[in-house]
mmCIF file as gemmi writes it, N, C-alpha and C atoms, coordinates in Angstrom:
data_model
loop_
_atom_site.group_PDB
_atom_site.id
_atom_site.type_symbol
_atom_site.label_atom_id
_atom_site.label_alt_id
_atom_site.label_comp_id
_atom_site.label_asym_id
_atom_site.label_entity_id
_atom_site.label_seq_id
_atom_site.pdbx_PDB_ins_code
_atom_site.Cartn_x
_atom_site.Cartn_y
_atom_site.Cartn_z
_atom_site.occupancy
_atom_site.B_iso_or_equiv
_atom_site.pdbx_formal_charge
_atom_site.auth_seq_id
_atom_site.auth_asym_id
_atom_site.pdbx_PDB_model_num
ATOM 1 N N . UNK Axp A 1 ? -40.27 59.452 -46.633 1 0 ? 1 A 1
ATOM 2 C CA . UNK Axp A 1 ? -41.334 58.494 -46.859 1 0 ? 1 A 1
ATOM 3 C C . UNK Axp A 1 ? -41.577 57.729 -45.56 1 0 ? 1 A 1
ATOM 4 N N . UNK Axp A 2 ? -42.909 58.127 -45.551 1 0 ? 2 A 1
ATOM 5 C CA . UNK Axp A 2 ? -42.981 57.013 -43.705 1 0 ? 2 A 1
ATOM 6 C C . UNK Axp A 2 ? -43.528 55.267 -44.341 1 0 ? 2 A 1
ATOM 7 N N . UNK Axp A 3 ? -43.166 54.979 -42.726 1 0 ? 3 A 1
ATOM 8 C CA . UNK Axp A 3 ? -43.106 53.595 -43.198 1 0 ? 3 A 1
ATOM 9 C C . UNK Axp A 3 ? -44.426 52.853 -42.405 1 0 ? 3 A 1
ATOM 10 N N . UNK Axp A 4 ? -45.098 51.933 -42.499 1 0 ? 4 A 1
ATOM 11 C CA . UNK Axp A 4 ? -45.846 51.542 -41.879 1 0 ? 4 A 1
ATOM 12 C C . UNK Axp A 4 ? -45.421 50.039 -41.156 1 0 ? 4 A 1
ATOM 13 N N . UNK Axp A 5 ? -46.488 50.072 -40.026 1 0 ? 5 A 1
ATOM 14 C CA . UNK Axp A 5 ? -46.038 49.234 -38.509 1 0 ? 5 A 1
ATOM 15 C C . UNK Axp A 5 ? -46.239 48.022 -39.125 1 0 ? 5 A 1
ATOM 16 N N . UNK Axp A 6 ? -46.796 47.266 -40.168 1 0 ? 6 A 1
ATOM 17 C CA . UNK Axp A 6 ? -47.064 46.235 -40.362 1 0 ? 6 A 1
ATOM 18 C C . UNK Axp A 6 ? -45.829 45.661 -41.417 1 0 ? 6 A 1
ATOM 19 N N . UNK Axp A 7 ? -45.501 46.853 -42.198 1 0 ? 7 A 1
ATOM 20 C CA . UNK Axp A 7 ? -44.06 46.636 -42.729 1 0 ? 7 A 1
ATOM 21 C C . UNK Axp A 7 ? -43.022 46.618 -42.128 1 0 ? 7 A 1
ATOM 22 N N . UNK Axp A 8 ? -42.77 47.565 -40.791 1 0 ? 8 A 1
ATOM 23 C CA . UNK Axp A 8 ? -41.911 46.761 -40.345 1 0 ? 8 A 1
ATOM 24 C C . UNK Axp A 8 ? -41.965 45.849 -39.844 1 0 ? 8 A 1
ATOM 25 N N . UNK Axp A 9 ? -43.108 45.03 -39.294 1 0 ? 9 A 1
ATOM 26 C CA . UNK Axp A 9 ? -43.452 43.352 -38.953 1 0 ? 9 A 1
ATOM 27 C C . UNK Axp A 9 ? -42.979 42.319 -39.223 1 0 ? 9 A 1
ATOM 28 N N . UNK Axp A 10 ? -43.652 43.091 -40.95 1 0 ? 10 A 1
ATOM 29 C CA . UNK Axp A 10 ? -43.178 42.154 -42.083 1 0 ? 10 A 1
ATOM 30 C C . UNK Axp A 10 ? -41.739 41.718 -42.327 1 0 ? 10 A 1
ATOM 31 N N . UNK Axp A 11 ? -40.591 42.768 -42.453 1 0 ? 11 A 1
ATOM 32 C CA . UNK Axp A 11 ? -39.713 42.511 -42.336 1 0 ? 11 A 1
ATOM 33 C C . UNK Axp A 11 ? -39.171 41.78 -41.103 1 0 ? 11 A 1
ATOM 34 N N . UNK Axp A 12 ? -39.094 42.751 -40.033 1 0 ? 12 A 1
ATOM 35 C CA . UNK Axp A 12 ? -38.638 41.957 -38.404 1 0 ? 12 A 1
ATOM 36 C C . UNK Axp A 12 ? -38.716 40.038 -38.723 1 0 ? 12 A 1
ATOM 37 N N . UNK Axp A 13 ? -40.437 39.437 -39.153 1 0 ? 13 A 1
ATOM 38 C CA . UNK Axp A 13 ? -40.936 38.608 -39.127 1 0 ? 13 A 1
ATOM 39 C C . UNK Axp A 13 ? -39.654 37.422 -40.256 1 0 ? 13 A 1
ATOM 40 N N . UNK Axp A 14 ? -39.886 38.319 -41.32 1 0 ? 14 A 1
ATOM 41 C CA . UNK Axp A 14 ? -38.873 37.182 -42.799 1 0 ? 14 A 1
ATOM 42 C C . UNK Axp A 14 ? -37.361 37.228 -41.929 1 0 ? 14 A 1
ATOM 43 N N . UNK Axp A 15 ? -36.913 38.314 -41.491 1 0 ? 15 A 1
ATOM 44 C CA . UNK Axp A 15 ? -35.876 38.363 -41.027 1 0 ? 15 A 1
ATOM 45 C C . UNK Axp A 15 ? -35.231 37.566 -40.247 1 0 ? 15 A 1
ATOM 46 N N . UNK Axp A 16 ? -36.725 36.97 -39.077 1 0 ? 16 A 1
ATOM 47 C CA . UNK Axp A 16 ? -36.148 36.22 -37.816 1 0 ? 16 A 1
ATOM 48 C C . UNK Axp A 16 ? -36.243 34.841 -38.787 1 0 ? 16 A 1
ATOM 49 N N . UNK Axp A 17 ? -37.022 34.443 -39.584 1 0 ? 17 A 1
ATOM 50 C CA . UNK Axp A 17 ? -37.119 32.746 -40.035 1 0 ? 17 A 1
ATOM 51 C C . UNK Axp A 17 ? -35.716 32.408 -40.784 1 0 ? 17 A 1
ATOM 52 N N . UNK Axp A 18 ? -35.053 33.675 -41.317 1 0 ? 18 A 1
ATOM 53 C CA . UNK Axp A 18 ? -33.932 33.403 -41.863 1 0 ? 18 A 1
ATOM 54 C C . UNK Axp A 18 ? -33.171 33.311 -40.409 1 0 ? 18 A 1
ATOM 55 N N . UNK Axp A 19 ? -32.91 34.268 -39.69 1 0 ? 19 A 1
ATOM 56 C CA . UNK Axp A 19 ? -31.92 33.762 -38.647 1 0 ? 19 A 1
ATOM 57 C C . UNK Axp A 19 ? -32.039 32.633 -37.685 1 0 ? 19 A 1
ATOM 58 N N . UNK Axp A 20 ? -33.612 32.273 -37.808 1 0 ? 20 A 1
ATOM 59 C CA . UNK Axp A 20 ? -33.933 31.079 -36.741 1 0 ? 20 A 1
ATOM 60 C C . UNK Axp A 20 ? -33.373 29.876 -37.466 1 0 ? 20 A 1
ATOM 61 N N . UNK Axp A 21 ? -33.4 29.696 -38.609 1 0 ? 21 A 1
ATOM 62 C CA . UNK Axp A 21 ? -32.314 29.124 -40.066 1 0 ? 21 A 1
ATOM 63 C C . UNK Axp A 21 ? -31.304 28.335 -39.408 1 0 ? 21 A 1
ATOM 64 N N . UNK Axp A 22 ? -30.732 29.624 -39.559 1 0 ? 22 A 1
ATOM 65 C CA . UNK Axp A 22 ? -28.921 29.441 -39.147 1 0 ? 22 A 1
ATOM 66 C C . UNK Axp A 22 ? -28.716 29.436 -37.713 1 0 ? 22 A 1
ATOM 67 N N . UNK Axp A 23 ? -29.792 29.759 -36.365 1 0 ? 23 A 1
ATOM 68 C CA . UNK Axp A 23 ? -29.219 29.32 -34.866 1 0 ? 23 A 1
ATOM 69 C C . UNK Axp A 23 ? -29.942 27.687 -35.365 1 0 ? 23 A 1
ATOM 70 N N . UNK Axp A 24 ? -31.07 27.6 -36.042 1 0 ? 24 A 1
ATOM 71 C CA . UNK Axp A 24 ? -31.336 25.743 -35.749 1 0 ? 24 A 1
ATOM 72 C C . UNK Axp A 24 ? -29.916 25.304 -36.44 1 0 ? 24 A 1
ATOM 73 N N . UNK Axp A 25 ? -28.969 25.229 -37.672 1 0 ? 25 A 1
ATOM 74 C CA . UNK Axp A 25 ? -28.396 24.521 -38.191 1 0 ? 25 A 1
ATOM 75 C C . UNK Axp A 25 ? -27.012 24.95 -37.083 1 0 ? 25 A 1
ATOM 76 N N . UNK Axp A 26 ? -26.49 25.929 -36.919 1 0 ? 26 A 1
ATOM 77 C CA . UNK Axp A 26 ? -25.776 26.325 -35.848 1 0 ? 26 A 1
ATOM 78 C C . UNK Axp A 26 ? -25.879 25.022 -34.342 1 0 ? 26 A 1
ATOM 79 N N . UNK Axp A 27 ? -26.921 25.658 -34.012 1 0 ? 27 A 1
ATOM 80 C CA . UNK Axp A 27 ? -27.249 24.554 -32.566 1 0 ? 27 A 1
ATOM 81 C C . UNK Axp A 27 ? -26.931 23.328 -33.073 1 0 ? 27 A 1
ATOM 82 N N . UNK Axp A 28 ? -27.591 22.525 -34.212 1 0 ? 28 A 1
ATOM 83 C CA . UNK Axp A 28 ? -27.463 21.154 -34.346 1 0 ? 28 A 1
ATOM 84 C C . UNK Axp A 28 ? -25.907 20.935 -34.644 1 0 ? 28 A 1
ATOM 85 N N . UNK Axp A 29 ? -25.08 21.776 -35.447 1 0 ? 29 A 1
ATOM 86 C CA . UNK Axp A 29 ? -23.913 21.279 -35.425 1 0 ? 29 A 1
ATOM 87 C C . UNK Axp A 29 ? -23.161 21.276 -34.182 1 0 ? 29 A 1
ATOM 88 N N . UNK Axp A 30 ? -23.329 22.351 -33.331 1 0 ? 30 A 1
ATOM 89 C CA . UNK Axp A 30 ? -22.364 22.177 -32.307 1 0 ? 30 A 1
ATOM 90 C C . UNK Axp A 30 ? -23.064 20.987 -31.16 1 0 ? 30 A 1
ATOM 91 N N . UNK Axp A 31 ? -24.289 20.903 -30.78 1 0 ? 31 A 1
ATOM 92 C CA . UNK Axp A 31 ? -25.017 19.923 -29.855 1 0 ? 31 A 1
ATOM 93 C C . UNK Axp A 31 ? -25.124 18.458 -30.358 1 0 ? 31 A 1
ATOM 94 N N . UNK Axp A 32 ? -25.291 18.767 -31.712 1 0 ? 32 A 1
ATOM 95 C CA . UNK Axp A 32 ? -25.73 17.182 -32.526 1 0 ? 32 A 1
ATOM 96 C C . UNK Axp A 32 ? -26.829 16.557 -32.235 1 0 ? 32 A 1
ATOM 97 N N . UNK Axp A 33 ? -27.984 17.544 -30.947 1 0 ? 33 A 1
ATOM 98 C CA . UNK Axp A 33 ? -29.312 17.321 -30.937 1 0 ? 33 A 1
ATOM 99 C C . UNK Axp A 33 ? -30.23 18.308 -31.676 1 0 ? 33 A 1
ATOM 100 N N . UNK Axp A 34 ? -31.313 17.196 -32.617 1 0 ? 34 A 1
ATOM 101 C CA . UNK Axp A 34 ? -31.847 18.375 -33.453 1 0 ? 34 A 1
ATOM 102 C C . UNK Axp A 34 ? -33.264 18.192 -32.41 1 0 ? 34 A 1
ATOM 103 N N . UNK Axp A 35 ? -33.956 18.251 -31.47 1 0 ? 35 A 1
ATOM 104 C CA . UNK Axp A 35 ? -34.533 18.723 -30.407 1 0 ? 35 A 1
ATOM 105 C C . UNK Axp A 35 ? -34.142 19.859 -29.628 1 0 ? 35 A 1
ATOM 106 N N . UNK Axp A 36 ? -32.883 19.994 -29.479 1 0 ? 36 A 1
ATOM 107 C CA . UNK Axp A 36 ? -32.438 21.169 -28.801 1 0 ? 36 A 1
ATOM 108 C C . UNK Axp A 36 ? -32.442 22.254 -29.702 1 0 ? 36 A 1
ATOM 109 N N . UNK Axp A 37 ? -31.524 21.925 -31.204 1 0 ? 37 A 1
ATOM 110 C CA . UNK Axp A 37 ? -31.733 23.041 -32.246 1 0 ? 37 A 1
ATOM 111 C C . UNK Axp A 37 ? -33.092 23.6 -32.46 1 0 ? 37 A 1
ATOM 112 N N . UNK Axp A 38 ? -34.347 22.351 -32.371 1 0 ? 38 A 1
ATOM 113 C CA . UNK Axp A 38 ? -35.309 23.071 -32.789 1 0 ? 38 A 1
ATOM 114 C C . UNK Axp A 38 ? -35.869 23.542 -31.479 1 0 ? 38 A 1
ATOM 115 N N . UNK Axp A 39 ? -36.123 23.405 -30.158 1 0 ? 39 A 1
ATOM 116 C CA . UNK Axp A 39 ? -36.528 23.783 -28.697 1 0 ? 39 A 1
ATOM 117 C C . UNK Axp A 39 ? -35.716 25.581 -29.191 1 0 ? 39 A 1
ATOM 118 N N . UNK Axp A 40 ? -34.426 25.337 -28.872 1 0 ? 40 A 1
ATOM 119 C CA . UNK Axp A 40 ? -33.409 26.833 -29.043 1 0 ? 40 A 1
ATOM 120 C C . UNK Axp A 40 ? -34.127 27.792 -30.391 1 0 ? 40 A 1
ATOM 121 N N . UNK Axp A 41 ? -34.112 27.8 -31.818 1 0 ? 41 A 1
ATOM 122 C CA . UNK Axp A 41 ? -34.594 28.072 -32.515 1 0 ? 41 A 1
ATOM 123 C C . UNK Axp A 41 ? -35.683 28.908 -32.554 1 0 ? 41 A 1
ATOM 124 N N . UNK Axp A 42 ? -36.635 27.852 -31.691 1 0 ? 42 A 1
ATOM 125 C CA . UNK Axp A 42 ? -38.13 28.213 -31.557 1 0 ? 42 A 1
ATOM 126 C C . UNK Axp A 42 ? -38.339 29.193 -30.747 1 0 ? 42 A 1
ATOM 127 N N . UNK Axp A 43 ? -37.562 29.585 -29.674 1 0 ? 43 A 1
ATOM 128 C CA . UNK Axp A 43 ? -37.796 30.128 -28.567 1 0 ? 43 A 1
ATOM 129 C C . UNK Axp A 43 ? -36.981 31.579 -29.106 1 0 ? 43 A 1
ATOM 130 N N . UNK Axp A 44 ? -36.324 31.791 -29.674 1 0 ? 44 A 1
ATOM 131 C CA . UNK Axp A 44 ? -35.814 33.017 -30.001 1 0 ? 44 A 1
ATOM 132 C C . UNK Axp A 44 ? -36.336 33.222 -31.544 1 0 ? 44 A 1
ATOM 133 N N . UNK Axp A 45 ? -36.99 32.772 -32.194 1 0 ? 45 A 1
ATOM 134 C CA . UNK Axp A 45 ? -37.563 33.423 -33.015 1 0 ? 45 A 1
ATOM 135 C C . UNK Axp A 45 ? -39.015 34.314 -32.823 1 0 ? 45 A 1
ATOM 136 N N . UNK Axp A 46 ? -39.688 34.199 -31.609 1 0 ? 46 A 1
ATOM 137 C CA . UNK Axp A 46 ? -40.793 34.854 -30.948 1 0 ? 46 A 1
ATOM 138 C C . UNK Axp A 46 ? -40.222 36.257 -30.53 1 0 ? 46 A 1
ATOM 139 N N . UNK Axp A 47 ? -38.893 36.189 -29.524 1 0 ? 47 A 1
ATOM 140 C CA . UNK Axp A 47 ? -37.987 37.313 -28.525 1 0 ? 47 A 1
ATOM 141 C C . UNK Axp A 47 ? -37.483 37.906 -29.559 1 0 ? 47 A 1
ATOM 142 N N . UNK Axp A 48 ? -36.966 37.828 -30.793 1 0 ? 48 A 1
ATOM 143 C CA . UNK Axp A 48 ? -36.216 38.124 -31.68 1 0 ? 48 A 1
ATOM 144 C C . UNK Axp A 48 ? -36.886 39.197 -32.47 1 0 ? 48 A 1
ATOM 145 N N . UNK Axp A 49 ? -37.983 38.383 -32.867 1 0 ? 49 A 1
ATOM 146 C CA . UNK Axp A 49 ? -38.989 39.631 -33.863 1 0 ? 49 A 1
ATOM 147 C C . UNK Axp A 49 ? -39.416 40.714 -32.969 1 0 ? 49 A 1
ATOM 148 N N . UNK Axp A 50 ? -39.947 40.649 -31.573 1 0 ? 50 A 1
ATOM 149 C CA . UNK Axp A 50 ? -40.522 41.858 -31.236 1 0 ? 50 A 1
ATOM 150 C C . UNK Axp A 50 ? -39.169 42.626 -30.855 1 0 ? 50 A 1
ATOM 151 N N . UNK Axp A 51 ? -37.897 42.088 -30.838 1 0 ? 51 A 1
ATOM 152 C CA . UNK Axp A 51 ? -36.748 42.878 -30.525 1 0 ? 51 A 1
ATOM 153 C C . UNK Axp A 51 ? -36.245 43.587 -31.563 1 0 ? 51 A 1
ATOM 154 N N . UNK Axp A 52 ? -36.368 43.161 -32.878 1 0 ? 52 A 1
ATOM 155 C CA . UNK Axp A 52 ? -36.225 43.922 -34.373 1 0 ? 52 A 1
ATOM 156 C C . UNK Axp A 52 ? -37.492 44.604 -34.688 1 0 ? 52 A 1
ATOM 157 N N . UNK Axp A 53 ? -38.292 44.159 -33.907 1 0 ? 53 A 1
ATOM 158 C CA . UNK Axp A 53 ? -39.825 44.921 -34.544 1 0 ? 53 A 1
ATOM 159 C C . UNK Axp A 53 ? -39.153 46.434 -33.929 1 0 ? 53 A 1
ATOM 160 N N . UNK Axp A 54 ? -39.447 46.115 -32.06 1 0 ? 54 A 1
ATOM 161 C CA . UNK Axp A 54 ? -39.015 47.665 -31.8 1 0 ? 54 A 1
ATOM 162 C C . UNK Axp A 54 ? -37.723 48.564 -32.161 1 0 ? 54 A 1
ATOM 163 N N . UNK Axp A 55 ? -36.528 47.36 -32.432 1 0 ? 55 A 1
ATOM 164 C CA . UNK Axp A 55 ? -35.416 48.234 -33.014 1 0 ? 55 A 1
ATOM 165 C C . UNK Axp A 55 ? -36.122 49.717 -33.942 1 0 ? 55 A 1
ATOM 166 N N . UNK Axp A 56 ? -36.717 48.307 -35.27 1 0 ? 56 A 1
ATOM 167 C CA . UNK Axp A 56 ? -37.021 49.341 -36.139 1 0 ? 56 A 1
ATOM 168 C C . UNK Axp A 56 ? -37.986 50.547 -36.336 1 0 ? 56 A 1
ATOM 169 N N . UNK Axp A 57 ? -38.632 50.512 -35.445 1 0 ? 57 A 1
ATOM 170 C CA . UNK Axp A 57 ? -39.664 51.692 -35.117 1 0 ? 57 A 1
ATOM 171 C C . UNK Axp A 57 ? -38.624 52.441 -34.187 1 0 ? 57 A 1
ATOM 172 N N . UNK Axp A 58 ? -38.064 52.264 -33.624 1 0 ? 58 A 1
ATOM 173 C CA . UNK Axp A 58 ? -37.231 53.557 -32.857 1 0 ? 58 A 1
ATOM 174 C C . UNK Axp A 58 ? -36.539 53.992 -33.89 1 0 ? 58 A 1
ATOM 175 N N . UNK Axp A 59 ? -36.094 52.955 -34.939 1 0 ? 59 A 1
ATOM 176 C CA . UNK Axp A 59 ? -34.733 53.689 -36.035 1 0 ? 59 A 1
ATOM 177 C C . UNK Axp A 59 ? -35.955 54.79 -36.69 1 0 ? 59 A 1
ATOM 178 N N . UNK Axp A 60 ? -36.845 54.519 -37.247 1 0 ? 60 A 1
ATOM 179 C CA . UNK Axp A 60 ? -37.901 54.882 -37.83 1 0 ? 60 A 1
ATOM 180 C C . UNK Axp A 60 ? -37.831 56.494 -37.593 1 0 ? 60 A 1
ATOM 181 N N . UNK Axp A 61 ? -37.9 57.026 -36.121 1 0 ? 61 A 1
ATOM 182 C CA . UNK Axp A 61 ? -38.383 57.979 -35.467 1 0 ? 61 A 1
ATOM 183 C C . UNK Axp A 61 ? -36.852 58.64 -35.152 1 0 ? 61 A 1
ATOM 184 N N . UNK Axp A 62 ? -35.861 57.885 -36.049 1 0 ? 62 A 1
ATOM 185 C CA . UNK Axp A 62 ? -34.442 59.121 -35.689 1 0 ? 62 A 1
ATOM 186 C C . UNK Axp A 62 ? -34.747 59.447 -37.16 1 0 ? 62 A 1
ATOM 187 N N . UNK Axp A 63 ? -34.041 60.727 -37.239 1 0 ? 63 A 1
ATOM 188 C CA . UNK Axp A 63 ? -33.659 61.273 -38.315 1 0 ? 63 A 1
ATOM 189 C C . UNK Axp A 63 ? -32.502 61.613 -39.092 1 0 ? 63 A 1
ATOM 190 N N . UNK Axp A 64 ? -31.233 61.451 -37.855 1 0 ? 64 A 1
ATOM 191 C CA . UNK Axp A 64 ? -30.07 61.285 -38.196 1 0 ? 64 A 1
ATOM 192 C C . UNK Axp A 64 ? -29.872 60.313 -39.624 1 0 ? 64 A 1
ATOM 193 N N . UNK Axp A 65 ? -28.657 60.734 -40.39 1 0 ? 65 A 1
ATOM 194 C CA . UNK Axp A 65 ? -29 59.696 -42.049 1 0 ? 65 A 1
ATOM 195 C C . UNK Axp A 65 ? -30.305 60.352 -42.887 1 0 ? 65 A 1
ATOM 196 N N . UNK Axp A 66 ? -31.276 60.646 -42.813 1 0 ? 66 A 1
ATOM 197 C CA . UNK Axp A 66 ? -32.402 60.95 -43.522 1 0 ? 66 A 1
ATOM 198 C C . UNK Axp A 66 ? -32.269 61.91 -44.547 1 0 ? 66 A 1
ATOM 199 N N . UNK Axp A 67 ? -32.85 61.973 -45.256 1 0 ? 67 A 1
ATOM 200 C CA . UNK Axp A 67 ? -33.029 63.307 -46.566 1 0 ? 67 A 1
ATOM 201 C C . UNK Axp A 67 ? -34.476 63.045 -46.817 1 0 ? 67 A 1
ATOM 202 N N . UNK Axp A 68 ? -35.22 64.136 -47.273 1 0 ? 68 A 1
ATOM 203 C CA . UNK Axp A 68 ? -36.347 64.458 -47.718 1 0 ? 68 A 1
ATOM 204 C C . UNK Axp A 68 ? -36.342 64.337 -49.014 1 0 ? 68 A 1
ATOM 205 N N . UNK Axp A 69 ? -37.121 63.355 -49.912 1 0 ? 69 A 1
ATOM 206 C CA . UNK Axp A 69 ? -36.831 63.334 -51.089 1 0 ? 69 A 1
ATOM 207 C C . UNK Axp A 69 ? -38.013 64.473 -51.533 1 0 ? 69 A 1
ATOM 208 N N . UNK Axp A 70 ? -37.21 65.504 -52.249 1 0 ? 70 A 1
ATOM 209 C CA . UNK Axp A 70 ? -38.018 66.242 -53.206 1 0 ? 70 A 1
ATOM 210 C C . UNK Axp A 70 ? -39.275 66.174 -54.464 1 0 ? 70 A 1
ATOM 211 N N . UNK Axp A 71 ? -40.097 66.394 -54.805 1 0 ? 71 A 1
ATOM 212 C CA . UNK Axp A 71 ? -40.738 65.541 -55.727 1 0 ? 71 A 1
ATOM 213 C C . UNK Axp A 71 ? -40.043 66.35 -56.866 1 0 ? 71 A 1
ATOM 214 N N . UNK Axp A 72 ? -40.271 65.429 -58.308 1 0 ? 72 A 1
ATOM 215 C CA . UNK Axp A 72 ? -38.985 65.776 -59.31 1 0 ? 72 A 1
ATOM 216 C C . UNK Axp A 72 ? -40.309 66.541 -60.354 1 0 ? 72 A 1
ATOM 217 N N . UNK Axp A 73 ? -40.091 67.713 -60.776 1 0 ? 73 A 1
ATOM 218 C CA . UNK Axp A 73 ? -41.332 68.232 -61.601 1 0 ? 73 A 1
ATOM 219 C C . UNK Axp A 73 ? -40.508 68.288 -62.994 1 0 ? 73 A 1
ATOM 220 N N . UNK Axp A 74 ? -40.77 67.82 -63.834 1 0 ? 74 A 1
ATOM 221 C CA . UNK Axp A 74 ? -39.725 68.064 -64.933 1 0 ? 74 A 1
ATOM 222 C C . UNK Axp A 74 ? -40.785 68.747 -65.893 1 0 ? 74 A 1
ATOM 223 N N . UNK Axp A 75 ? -40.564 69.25 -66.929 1 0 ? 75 A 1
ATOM 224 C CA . UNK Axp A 75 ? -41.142 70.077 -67.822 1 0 ? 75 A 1
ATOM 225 C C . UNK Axp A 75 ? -40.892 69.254 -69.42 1 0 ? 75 A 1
């Protein structure tokens, strides 16, 4: 089943707001500035998605792991 470029976006995209999450609450605990958590945060949730965007289009285009699902004809 192929996948389309906007789905993987989509994902890359939900993916980074959850991890931008946990580096803002991360940063603020160890700095105790929530300017820096959110400056840090902000700035790798932009680098982050197009870095999972392209992960997943290269995973996309291996085939290693894959199976062809058969269609099931039952009678």
């Amino acid at each position: 089943m192929a996948e389309k470029h906007y789905r993987s976006l989509a994902k890359a995209v939900s993916w980074r707001l959850t991890g931008s999450m946990d580096t803002l609450i991360i940063t603020f605990l160890i700095t105790g500035k929530l300017k820096w958590a959110f400056y840090i945060s902000g700035v790798e949730l932009f680098t982050k998605i197009f870095l999972y965007y392209v992960h997943e289009r290269v995973w996309h285009k291996i085939a290693w792991g894959k199976i062809e699902k058969r269609p099931n004809y039952e009678i």
